[in-house]
C-alpha positions in Angstrom: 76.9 104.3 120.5 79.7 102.0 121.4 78.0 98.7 121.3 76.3 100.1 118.2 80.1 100.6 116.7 80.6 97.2 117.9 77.1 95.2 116.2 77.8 97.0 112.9 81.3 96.1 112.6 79.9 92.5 113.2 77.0 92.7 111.2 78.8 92.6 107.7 81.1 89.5 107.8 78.5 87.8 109.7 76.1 88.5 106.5 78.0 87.9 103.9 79.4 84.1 105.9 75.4 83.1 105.7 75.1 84.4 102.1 78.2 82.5 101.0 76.3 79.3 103.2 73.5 79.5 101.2 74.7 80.0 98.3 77.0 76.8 98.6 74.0 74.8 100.2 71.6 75.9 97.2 74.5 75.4 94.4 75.8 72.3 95.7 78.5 70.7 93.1 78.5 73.5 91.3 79.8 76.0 93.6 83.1 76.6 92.5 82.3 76.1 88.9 83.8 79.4 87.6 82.1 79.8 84.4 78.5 79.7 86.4 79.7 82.7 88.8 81.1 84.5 85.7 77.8 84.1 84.5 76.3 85.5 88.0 78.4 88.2 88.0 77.1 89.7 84.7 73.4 89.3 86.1 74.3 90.7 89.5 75.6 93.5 87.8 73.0 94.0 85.6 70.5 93.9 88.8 72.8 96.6 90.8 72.8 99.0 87.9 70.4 101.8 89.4 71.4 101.9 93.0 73.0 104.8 94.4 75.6 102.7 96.1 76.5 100.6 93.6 80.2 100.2 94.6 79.1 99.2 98.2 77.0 96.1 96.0 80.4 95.2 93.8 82.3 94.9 97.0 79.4 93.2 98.6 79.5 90.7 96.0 83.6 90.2 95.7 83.3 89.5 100.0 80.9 86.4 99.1 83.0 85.2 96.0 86.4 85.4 98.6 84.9 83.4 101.0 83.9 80.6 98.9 86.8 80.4 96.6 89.9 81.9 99.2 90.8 83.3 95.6 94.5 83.8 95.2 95.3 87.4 94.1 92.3 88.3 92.0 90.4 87.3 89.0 88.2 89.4 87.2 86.2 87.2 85.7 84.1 86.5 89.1 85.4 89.2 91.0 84.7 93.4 90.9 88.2 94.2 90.5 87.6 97.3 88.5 84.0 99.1 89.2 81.7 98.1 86.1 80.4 101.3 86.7 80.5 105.5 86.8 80.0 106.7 90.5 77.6 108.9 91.5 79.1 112.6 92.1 77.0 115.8 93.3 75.9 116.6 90.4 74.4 112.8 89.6 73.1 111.7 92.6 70.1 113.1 94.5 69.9 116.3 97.0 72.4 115.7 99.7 73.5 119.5 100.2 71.8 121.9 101.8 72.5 124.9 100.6 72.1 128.7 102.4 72.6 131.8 100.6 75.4 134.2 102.1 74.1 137.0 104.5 76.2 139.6 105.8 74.6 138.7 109.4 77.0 135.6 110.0 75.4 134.9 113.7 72.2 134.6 112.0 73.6 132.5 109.0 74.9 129.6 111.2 71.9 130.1 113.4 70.1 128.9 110.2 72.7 125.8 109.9 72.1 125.4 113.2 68.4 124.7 113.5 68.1 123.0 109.9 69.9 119.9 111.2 66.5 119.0 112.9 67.7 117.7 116.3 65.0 116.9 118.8 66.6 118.3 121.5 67.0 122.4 121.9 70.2 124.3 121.7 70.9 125.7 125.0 72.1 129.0 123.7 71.6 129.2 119.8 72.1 133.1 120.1 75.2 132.8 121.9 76.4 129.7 120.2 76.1 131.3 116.5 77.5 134.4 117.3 80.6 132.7 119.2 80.8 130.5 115.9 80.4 133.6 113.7 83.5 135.3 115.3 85.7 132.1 114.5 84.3 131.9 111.2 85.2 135.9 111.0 88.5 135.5 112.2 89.2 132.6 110.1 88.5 135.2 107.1 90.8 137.5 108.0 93.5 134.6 108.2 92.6 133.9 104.4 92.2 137.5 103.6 88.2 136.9 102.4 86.2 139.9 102.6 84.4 139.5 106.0 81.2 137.8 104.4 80.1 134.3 102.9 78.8 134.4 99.9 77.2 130.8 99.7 77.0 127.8 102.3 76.9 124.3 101.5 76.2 121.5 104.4 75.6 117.6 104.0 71.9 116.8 104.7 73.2 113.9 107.4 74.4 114.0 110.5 77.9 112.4 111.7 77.5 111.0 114.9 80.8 109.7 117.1 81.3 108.7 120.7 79.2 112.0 122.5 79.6 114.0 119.8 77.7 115.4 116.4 79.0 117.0 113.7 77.5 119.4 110.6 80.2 118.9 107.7 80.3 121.8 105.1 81.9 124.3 103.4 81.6 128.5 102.8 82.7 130.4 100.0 83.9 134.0 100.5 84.8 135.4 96.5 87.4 133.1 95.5 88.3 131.7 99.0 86.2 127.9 99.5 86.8 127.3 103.4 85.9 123.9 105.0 83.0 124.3 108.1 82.5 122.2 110.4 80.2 122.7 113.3 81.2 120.4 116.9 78.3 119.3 118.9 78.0 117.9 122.6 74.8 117.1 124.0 74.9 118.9 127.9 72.9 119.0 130.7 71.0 122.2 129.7 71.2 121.0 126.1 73.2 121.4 122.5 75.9 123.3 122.8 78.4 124.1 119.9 81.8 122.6 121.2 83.8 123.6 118.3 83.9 125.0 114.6 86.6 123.0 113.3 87.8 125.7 109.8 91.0 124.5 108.2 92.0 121.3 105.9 94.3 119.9 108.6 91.6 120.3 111.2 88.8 118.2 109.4 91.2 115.5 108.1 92.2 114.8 112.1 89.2 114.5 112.7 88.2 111.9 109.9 91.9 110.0 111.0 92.5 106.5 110.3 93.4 106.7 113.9 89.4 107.2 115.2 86.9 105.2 115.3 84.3 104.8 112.3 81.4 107.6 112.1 77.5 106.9 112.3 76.0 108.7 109.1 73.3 107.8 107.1 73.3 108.4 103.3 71.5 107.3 100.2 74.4 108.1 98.2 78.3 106.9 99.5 80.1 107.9 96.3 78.9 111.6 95.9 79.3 112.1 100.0 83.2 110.7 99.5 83.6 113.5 96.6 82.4 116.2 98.8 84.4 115.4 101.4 87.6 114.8 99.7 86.7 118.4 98.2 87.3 119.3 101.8 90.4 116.7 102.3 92.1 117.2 98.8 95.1 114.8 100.5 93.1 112.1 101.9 93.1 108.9 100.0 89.0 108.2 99.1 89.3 104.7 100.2 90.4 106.2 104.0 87.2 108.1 103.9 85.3 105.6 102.7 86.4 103.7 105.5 86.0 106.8 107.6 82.4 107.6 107.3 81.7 103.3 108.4 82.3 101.7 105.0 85.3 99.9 105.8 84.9 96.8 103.8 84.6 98.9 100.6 87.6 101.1 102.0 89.4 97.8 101.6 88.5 97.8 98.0 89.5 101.4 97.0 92.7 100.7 98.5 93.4 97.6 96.9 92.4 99.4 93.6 94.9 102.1 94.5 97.4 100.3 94.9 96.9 98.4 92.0 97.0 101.7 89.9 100.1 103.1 91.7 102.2 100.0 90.7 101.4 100.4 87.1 102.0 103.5 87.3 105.0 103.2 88.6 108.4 101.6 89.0 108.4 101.6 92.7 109.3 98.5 94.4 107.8 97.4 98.0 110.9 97.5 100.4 111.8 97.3 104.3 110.3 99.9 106.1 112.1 102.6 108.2 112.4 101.9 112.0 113.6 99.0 114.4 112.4 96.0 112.5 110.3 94.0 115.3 110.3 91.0 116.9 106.9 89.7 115.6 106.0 91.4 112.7 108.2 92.3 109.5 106.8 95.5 108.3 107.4 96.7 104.4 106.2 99.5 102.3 106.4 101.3 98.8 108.2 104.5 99.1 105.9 106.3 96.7 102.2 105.2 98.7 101.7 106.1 102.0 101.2 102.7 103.7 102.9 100.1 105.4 102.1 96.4 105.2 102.9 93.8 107.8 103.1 90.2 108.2 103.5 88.3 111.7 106.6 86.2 111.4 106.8 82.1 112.2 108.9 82.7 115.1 109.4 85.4 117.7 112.6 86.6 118.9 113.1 86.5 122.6 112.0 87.8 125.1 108.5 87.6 123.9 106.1 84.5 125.1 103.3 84.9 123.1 101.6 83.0 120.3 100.3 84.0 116.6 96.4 83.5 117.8 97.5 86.4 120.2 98.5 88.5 118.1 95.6 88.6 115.8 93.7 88.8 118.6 95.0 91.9 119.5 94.7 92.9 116.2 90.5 92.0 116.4 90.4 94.0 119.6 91.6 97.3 117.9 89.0 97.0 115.2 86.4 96.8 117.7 87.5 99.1 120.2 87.1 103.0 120.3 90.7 103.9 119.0 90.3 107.1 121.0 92.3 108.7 117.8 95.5 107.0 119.2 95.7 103.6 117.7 96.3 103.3 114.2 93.2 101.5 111.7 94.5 98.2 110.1 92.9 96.9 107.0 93.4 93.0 106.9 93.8 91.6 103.3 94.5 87.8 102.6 96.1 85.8 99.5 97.2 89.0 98.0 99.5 87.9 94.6 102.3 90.5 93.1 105.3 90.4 90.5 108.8 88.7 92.3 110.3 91.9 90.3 108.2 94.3 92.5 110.6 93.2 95.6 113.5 94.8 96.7 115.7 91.2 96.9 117.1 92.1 100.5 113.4 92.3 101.6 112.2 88.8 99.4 114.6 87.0 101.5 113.1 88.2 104.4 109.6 88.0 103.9 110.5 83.9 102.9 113.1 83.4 105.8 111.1 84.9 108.7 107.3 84.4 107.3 107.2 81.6 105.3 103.9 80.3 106.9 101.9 83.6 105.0 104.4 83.7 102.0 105.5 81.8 99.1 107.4 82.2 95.7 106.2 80.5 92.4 106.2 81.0 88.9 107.4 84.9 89.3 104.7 85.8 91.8 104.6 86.5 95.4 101.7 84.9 97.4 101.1 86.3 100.7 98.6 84.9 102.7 97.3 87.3 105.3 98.6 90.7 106.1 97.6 93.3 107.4 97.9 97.3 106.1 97.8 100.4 107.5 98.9 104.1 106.8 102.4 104.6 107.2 103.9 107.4 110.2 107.1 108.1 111.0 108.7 106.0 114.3 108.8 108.3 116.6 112.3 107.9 117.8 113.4 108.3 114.3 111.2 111.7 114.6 113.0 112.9 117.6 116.3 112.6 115.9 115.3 114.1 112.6 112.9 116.9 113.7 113.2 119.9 115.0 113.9 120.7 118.4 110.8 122.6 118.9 108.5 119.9 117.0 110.7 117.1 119.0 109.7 119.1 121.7 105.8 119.0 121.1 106.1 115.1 120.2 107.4 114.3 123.3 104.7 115.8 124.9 102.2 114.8 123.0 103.5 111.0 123.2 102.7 111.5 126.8 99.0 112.4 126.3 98.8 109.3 124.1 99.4 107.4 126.4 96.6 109.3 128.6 94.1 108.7 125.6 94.9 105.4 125.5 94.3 105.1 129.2 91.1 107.0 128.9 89.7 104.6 126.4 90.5 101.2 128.4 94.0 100.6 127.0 96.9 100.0 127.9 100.0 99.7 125.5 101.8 97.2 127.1 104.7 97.9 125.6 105.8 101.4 125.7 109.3 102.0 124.1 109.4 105.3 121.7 109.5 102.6 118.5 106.2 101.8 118.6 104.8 104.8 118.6 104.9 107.4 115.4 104.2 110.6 114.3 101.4 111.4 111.8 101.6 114.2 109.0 99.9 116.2 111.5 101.9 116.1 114.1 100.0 113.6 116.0 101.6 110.7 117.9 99.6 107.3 117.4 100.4 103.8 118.8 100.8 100.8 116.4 102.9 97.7 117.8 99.5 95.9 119.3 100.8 92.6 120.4 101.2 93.6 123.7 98.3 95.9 124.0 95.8 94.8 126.7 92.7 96.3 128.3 93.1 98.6 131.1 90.9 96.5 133.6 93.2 93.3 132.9 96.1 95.3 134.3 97.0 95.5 138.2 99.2 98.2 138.7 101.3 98.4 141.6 104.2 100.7 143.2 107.6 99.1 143.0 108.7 97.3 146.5 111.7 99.0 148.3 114.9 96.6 148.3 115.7 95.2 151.5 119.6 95.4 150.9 122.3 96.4 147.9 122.1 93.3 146.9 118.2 92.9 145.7 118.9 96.3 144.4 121.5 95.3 141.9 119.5 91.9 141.0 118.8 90.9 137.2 115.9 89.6 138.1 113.3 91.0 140.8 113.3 90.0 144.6 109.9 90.0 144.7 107.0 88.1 143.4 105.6 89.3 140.2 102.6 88.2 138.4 101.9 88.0 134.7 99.4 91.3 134.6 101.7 93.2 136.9 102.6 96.9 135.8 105.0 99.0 137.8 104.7 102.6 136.2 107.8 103.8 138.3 109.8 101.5 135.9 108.5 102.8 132.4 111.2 105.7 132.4 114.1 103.0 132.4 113.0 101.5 129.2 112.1 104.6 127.2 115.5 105.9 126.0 114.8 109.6 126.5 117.7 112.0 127.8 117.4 115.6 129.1 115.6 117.8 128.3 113.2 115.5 126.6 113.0 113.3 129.8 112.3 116.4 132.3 110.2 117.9 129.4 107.6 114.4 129.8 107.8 114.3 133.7 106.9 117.9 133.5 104.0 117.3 131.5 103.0 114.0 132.2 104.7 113.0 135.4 101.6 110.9 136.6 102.4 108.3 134.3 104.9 106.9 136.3 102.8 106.9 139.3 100.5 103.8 139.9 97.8 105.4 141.5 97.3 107.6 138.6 97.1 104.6 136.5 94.5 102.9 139.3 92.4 106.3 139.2 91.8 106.1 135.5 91.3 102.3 136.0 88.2 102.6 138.5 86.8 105.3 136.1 86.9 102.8 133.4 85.8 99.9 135.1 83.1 102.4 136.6 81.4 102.9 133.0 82.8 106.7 132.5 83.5 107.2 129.4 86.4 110.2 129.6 86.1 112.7 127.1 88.7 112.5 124.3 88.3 115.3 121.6 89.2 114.7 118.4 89.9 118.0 117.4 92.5 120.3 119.5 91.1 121.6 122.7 92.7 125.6 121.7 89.8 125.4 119.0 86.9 125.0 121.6 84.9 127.7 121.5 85.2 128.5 125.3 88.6 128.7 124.6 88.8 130.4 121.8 86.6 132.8 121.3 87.4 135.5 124.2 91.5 135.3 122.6 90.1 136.8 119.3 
């Protein structure tokens, strides 16, 4: 599955470089005449007309165009920049529910769900698993205050596959009461098992994250799968499910459309974001949509000794890596073009003081170059002071198990200080500062040296040799600016963070080819948890 994740995110940009190849080679002179691909537009569209993913074709076709012209902004006349057409909705597009009629036996209703997903291999315990689901779904409600039945059933045909697990996406209703369902499935020794019945908005929508990696589903129809699901994540932008269910490059489009929509809409200007601003990238938003976008700056501010190349680097590794529902998804857009009046002034100067190598200024509009974009969180140090004790509290914690995730996965933050991490709508901390993030394996951690005298102890700079991959985890409480009780609260918690052989344990398991188990749904909702607390 992971090398899979890895070929597919390939596969796309690699296609669409030969098309655009080809197209030049077989066009020759002509390529960038822009009346001809005006002209091919129309018959392209005409072509696409009937096929059920028609918007995956339009963006298909806007990739190829991009790559031979580099357009600046956009231009309509050869690019997709509205859809030409009507999507596809549940009621359009072909038979991609299943749908079970209610049953006052619930065990036996799910055992139904259950065994109509068609996996090869047998459940270990259907009887046990449905009726341990049944009682969640029972419990659930009574929460909602449902009479203790479900009237009708609906479940997506396909399968979303992730990491080790597989999941059946649906929904119940119970009178008025429309519940999201979604069965969690692991693939054990002894066979299936249901991990987890995942039954509340907030619990589906972590799991589709921007902070996870892309699912493995397989459907005839994108557009009408995104409209159930969003009827299951009413606050979830469609282009971040798009993206979501493995349609990224399309994502990219949705947003950009979006966006577009939101600034006619509105008289919201893009301004600096909240938080330290960084030493390599300026970071801006608009207050009204819920991302930030950020460009790397010309120069870096001391101390840091890296170069541009690395930084995007880092930022390629992320796409490609399993993001282990820690590290936040960023879209990359280039030569994107808006209003100068859309910029707060304060901001303008910045972006053309610190960035001119991606920015520029001409004839009223704003040219920037490359950027990348991703869903905006709250720093969590400004969390901390804002929150709640109680919610600080469970931040803290959970900043710690980060950390562990990241770990888990092969990662290692590199830099660790409380800024660069933030705090999702869900409560969820998620790393995004990644030019300092480095693999695990590329790391050598090691204990700190005891001082020989006063003197080496009080040093600036160390007595000892370091090397350019060293880690000392004994030093990462210096640096991250927590006082009591906040500090005892993470050493309670996560005290083997600061401890290198912690860090070389979960090093050789990496190395070793485990792949660590990272749930991305919380571990109270396991059904071996759960279930006997009812």
């Amino acid at each position: 599955m992971a090398a899979d994740h890895v070929e597919r995110l390939d596969l796309y940009s690699r296609a669409a470089a030969a098309v655009a190849v080809g197209i030049s080679e077989s066009m020759g002179g002509r390529v960038h005449d822009r009346m001809v691909w005006a002209a091919m537009k129309a018959v392209y569209s005409g072509l696409i007309q009937d096929r059920m993913d028609v918007e995956l074709a339009e963006t298909y076709f806007n990739s190829v165009t991009r790559k031979v012209f580099a357009t600046v902004g956009v231009d309509e006349h050869i690019e997709f920049v509205d859809t030409d057409f009507d999507s596809y909705s549940l009621e359009t597009a072909p038979t991609l529910i299943r749908v079970f009629e209610g049953s006052a036996d619930l065990a036996g209703l799910v055992r139904s769900i259950l065994e109509s997903a068609g996996f090869e291999t047998p459940f270990a315990d259907v009887d046990g698993d449905s009726s341990a689901a049944a009682a969640l779904i029972e419990h659930r409600l009574r929460r909602v205050g449902a009479l203790r039945r479900i009237d009708r059933a609906e479940m997506v045909d396909s399968v979303f596959y992730r990491g080790k697990g597989a999941y059946l996406v649906g929904r119940f209703q119970s009178g008025s009461h429309v519940v999201p369902m979604v069965f969690a499935i692991l693939h054990q020794q002894g066979g299936l098992v249901v991990d987890a019945v995942l039954l509340t908005e907030n619990q589906v929508s972590v799991l589709f994250s921007f902070t996870r990696s892309y699912f493995h589903v397989d459907t005839p129809c994108p557009s009408a799968l995104v409209d159930f699901l969003a009827s299951l994540m009413p606050r979830k932008r469609r282009a971040e499910i798009y993206t979501s269910i493995g349609y990224n490059k399309h994502g990219k489009t949705e947003l950009y459309r979006e966006l577009r929509r939101h600034l006619a809409m509105s008289g919201d200007r893009f301004e600096m974001a909240r938080g330290v601003p960084g030493l390599v990238m300026v970071v801006f938003t608009v207050p009204g949509f819920d991302v930030v976008f950020k460009l790397i700056r010309d120069r870096f501010g001391e101390p840091k000794r890296i170069t541009r190349d690395h930084v995007l680097n880092r930022y390629r590794l992320v796409f490609r890596h399993d993001r282990a529902g820690r590290l936040v998804d960023a879209q990359e857009f280039e030569h994107l073009e808006f209003d100068v009046d859309r910029f707060d002034p304060a901001l303008l100067e910045v972006l053309t003081d610190a960035c001119g190598r991606v920015v520029a200024v001409n004839e009223g509009r704003v040219h920037i170059a490359h950027c990348y974009v991703e869903r905006r969180v709250t720093p969590l140090d400004i969390y901390l002071r804002e929150a709640d004790p109680d919610l600080a509290r469970e931040a803290i914690i959970d900043y710690g198990q980060a950390i562990k995730d990241l770990a888990f996965g092969g990662i290692f933050p590199g830099d660790m200080l409380l800024k660069n991490f933030g705090v999702t709508r869900h409560g969820r901390v998620v790393f995004y500062d990644y030019d300092e993030l480095t693999l695990l394996e590329a790391c050598t951690f090691r204990a700190m040296p005891a001082a020989s005298s006063i003197d080496d102890d009080m040093a600036a700079d160390p007595w000892f040799p370091v090397g350019a991959d060293d880690v000392f985890p004994e030093e990462f409480a210096r640096f991250l600016g927590l006082e009591d009780p906040l500090r005892s609260l993470l050493f309670e918690h996560h005290g083997d963070l600061f401890d290198h052989k912690a860090w070389l344990d979960w090093q050789r398991r990496v190395k070793a080819g485990e792949r660590m188990e990272i749930y991305p749904y919380d571990q109270r909702w396991r059904i071996q948890d759960r279930v006997g607390l009812l």
